[in-house]
C-alpha positions as CSV (number, residue, x, y, z in Angstrom):
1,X,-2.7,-26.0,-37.4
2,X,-5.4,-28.8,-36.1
3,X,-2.7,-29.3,-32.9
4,X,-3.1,-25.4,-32.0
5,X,-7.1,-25.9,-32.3
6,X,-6.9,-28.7,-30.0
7,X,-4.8,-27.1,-27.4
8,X,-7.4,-23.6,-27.5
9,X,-10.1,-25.9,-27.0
10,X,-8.3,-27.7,-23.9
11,X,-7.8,-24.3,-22.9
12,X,-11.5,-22.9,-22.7
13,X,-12.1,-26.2,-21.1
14,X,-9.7,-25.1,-18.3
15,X,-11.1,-21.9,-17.9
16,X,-14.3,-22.9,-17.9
17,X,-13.2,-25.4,-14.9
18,X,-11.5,-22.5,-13.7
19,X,-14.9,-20.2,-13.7
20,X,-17.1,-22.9,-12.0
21,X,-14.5,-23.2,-9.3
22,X,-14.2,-19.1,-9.0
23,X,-18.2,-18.9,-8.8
24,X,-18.3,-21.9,-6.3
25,X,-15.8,-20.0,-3.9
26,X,-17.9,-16.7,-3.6
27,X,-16.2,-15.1,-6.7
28,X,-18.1,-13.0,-9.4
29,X,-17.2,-13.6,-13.2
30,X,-16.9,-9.9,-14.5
31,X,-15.6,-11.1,-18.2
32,X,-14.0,-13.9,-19.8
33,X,-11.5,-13.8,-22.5
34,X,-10.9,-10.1,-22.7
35,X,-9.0,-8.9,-25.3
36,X,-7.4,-5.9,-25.7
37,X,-4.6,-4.0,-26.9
38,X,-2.2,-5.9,-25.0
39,X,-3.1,-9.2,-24.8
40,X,-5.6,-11.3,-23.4
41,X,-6.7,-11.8,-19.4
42,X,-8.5,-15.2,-19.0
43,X,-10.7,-14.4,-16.5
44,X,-11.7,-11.0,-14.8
45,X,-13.6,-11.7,-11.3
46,X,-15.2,-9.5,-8.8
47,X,-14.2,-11.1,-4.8
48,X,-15.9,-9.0,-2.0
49,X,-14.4,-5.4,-3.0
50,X,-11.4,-6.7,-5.3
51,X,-11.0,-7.4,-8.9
52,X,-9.0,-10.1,-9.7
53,X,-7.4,-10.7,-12.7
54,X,-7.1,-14.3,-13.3
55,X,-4.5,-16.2,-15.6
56,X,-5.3,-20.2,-16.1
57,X,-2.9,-22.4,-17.4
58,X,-4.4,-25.9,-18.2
59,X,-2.4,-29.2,-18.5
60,X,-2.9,-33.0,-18.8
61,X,0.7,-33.9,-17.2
62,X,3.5,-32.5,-15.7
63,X,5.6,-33.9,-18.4
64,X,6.6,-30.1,-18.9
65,X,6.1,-29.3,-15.4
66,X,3.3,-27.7,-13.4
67,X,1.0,-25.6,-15.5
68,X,2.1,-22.7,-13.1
69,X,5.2,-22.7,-13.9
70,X,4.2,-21.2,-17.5
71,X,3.0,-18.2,-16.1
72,X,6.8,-16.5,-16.4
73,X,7.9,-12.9,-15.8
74,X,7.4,-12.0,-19.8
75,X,3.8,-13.5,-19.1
76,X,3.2,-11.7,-16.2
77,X,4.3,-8.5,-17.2
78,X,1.6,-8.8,-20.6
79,X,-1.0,-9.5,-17.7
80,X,-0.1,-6.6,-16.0
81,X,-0.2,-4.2,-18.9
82,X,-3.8,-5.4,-20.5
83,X,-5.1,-5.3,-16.8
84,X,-4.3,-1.6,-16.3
85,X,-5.9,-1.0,-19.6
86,X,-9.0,-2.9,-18.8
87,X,-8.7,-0.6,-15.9
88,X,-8.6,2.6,-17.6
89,X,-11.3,1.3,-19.9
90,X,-13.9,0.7,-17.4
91,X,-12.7,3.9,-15.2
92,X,-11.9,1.2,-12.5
93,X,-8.9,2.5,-11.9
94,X,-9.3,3.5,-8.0
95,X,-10.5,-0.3,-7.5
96,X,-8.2,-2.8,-5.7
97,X,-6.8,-5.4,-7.5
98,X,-4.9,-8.6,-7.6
99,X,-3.5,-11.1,-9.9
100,X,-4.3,-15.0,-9.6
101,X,-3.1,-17.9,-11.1
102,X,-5.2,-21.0,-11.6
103,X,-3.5,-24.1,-12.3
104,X,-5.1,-27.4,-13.9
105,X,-4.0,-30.6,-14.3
106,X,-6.6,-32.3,-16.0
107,X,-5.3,-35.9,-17.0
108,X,-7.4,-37.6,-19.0
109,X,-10.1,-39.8,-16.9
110,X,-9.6,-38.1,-14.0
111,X,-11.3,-35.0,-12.4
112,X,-9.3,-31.9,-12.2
113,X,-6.9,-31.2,-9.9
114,X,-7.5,-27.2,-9.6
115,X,-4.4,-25.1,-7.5
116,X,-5.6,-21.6,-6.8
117,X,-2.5,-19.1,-6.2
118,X,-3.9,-16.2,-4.1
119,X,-1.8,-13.1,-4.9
120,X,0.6,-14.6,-7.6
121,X,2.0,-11.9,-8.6
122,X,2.5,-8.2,-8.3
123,X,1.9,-5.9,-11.2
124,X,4.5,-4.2,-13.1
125,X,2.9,-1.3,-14.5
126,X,1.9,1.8,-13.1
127,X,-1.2,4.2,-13.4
């Protein structure tokens, strides 16, 4: 139990790193954490006339590889399916959108090291 508590915690630190990094490069931080019948998305940003959907996977080595390598097809397709309801939600449906990837490696007495993946992936659900 007190591992998994450690690990969310390490995890709102990277998407916290992740948010500072999105607002420093011109991006617009619509909603964090959004829940919904489908999952979670990390991060929901506004850039120029694009809504971006945001996954963040945070590490402190590449013991297990690089933290984007965890955002798999299984992943991907839960992203896809609680953006298009966030979509539907908030009648945004018409918008464009994309899906990014921000990967951290964040070893311990060192400053980030913050990979942004433009256009990771496509969606695989339909409106």
């Amino acid at each position: 139990m007190k591992r998994g508590w450690l690990n969310r915690l390490f995890g709102d630190h990277g998407e916290r790193i992740a948010a500072r990094f999105l607002k420093r490069n011109g991006y617009r931080i619509l909603r964090r954490q959004a829940r919904g019948p489908f999952g979670e998305i990390d991060l929901i940003a506004k850039h120029q006339d694009t809504i971006v959907f945001v996954e963040v996977k945070t590490r402190k080595s590449t013991n297990r590889g690089h933290p984007s390598e965890a955002v798999t097809d299984q992943k991907q397709r839960q992203i896809s399916r609680a953006a298009l309801a966030w979509l539907k939600k908030n009648n945004l449906l018409n918008h464009r959108c994309r899906f990014d990837v921000i990967a951290i490696l964040h070893t311990p007495g060192q400053e980030p090291e913050i990979k942004h993946i433009v256009h990771a992936f496509e969606s695989t659900e339909r409106s």
